[in-house]
C-alpha positions, 0 to 999 in steps of 0.5 A: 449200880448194884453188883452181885456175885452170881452163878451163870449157867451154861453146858448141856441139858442135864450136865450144868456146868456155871460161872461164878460172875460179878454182874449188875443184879438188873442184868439176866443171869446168862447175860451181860457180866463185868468180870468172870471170877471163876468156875463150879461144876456140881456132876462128880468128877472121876475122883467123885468130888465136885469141882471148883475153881475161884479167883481169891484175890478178885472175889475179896476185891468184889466184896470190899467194894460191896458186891453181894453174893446171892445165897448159891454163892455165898455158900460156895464161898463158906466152904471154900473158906472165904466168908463165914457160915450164912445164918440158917433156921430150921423150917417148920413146915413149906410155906410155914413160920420159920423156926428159930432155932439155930442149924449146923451150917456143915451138917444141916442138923438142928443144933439142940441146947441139950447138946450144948449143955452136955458139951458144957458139962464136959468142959466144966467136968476136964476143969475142975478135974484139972485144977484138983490135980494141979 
Protein backbone atom coordinates (compact mmCIF):
# COMPACT_ATOMS: atom_id res chain seq x y z
CA UNK A 1 0.00 0.00 0.00
CA UNK A 2 1.37 3.08 -1.22
CA UNK A 3 0.53 6.34 1.22
CA UNK A 4 0.38 9.96 -0.23
CA UNK A 5 -0.08 12.87 1.48
CA UNK A 6 -2.95 14.54 -0.61
CA UNK A 7 -5.38 17.57 -0.33
CA UNK A 8 -9.15 16.57 0.20
CA UNK A 9 -11.55 18.91 -0.99
CA UNK A 10 -14.46 20.16 0.57
CA UNK A 11 -16.85 23.57 1.07
CA UNK A 12 -18.97 25.00 -1.29
CA UNK A 13 -18.85 25.86 -4.90
CA UNK A 14 -16.54 28.48 -5.57
CA UNK A 15 -15.38 28.53 -1.66
CA UNK A 16 -12.99 25.43 -1.46
CA UNK A 17 -11.77 24.84 1.78
CA UNK A 18 -9.19 21.20 1.73
CA UNK A 19 -7.94 18.75 3.90
CA UNK A 20 -4.47 17.70 4.10
CA UNK A 21 -4.84 13.61 4.26
CA UNK A 22 -2.62 10.62 4.40
CA UNK A 23 -4.38 8.04 2.12
CA UNK A 24 -3.76 5.08 -0.10
CA UNK A 25 -3.04 6.62 -3.37
CA UNK A 26 -5.63 4.08 -4.85
CA UNK A 27 -8.35 5.63 -2.93
CA UNK A 28 -10.81 8.90 -4.62
CA UNK A 29 -9.34 11.94 -3.44
CA UNK A 30 -12.63 12.99 -1.19
CA UNK A 31 -12.84 9.45 -0.22
CA UNK A 32 -11.40 7.07 2.20
CA UNK A 33 -8.27 8.37 4.42
CA UNK A 34 -5.97 6.89 7.35
CA UNK A 35 -5.35 9.94 9.13
CA UNK A 36 -6.50 14.00 8.84
CA UNK A 37 -2.85 15.92 9.32
CA UNK A 38 -4.29 19.37 8.71
CA UNK A 39 -5.90 21.92 6.96
CA UNK A 40 -5.57 25.00 4.05
CA UNK A 41 -7.81 27.31 2.94
CA UNK A 42 -6.59 29.26 -0.46
CA UNK A 43 -9.74 32.42 -0.30
CA UNK A 44 -8.12 35.34 1.79
CA UNK A 45 -8.91 35.70 5.22
CA UNK A 46 -9.74 39.51 6.56
CA UNK A 47 -6.20 39.97 7.27
CA UNK A 48 -5.68 39.16 3.42
CA UNK A 49 -3.53 35.81 3.93
CA UNK A 50 -4.17 32.30 3.08
CA UNK A 51 -4.77 30.09 5.98
CA UNK A 52 -2.99 26.90 7.03
CA UNK A 53 -2.68 24.84 9.78
CA UNK A 54 -0.37 21.35 9.74
CA UNK A 55 0.39 18.92 12.37
CA UNK A 56 4.18 18.99 12.36
CA UNK A 57 5.01 16.02 14.09
CA UNK A 58 2.43 13.53 12.42
CA UNK A 59 3.34 15.21 8.84
CA UNK A 60 7.29 14.14 9.46
CA UNK A 61 5.87 10.64 10.79
CA UNK A 62 4.35 10.08 7.37
CA UNK A 63 7.47 11.20 5.60
CA UNK A 64 9.72 8.81 7.39
CA UNK A 65 7.90 5.94 7.03
CA UNK A 66 7.56 6.71 2.94
CA UNK A 67 4.55 8.45 2.48
CA UNK A 68 4.91 10.81 -0.71
CA UNK A 69 3.47 14.03 -1.02
CA UNK A 70 1.59 14.98 -4.29
CA UNK A 71 3.02 18.24 -5.76
CA UNK A 72 -0.07 20.88 -4.23
CA UNK A 73 1.17 19.46 -1.34
CA UNK A 74 4.87 19.34 -1.20
CA UNK A 75 4.54 22.85 -2.12
CA UNK A 76 2.59 23.49 0.73
CA UNK A 77 5.06 22.05 2.97
CA UNK A 78 8.16 23.88 1.14
CA UNK A 79 6.63 27.06 2.43
CA UNK A 80 5.97 26.09 5.60
CA UNK A 81 9.53 25.05 6.03
CA UNK A 82 9.28 21.35 6.43
CA UNK A 83 10.71 20.14 3.26
CA UNK A 84 13.05 21.51 0.73
CA UNK A 85 12.20 23.61 -2.63
CA UNK A 86 10.53 20.88 -5.23
CA UNK A 87 12.81 20.91 -8.48
CA UNK A 88 11.35 23.58 -11.03
CA UNK A 89 12.15 24.06 -14.98
CA UNK A 90 11.16 26.46 -17.01
CA UNK A 91 8.70 25.40 -19.92
CA UNK A 92 8.85 26.44 -23.17
CA UNK A 93 5.82 26.44 -24.91
CA UNK A 94 2.04 24.00 -23.63
CA UNK A 95 2.74 20.81 -24.50
CA UNK A 96 6.68 21.58 -25.57
CA UNK A 97 10.16 20.39 -24.50
CA UNK A 98 10.81 21.41 -21.23
CA UNK A 99 13.63 23.70 -20.69
CA UNK A 100 16.16 22.96 -18.56
CA UNK A 101 17.16 25.89 -17.26
CA UNK A 102 16.68 26.34 -13.17
CA UNK A 103 13.78 28.52 -11.75
CA UNK A 104 13.38 30.35 -8.39
CA UNK A 105 11.21 28.17 -6.32
CA UNK A 106 9.89 31.88 -4.23
CA UNK A 107 9.66 33.80 -7.01
CA UNK A 108 9.19 31.62 -10.07
CA UNK A 109 11.50 33.63 -12.19
CA UNK A 110 14.11 31.96 -14.34
CA UNK A 111 17.44 32.19 -12.65
CA UNK A 112 19.77 33.56 -15.30
CA UNK A 113 23.86 32.69 -15.25
CA UNK A 114 24.64 36.27 -15.72
CA UNK A 115 22.96 37.03 -12.36
CA UNK A 116 25.13 34.40 -11.11
CA UNK A 117 28.11 35.37 -12.52
CA UNK A 118 27.37 39.14 -11.23
CA UNK A 119 26.66 37.76 -8.01
CA UNK A 120 29.89 36.08 -8.12
CA UNK A 121 31.96 39.02 -9.27
CA UNK A 122 30.41 40.92 -6.20
CA UNK A 123 31.71 38.41 -3.67
CA UNK A 124 35.17 37.97 -5.45
CA UNK A 125 35.25 42.11 -5.48
CA UNK A 126 34.21 42.35 -1.08
CA UNK A 127 37.57 39.70 -0.81
CA UNK A 128 39.77 40.96 -2.39
CA UNK A 129 38.88 44.25 -1.21
CA UNK A 130 38.90 42.53 2.28
CA UNK A 131 42.18 40.88 2.45
CA UNK A 132 43.93 44.44 1.13
CA UNK A 133 42.70 46.30 3.89
CA UNK A 134 43.73 43.42 6.36
Amino acid sequence: MVVRLRLSRFGCRNKPFYRLMAADSRSPRDGKHLEVLGYYNPLPGQDGGKRMGVNFDRVKYWLSVGAQPSDPVQRLLFRAGLLPPPPMLAMGRKGGPREMRPVDPLSGRVMTEAKKDSVVKQKAGEDESGSESS
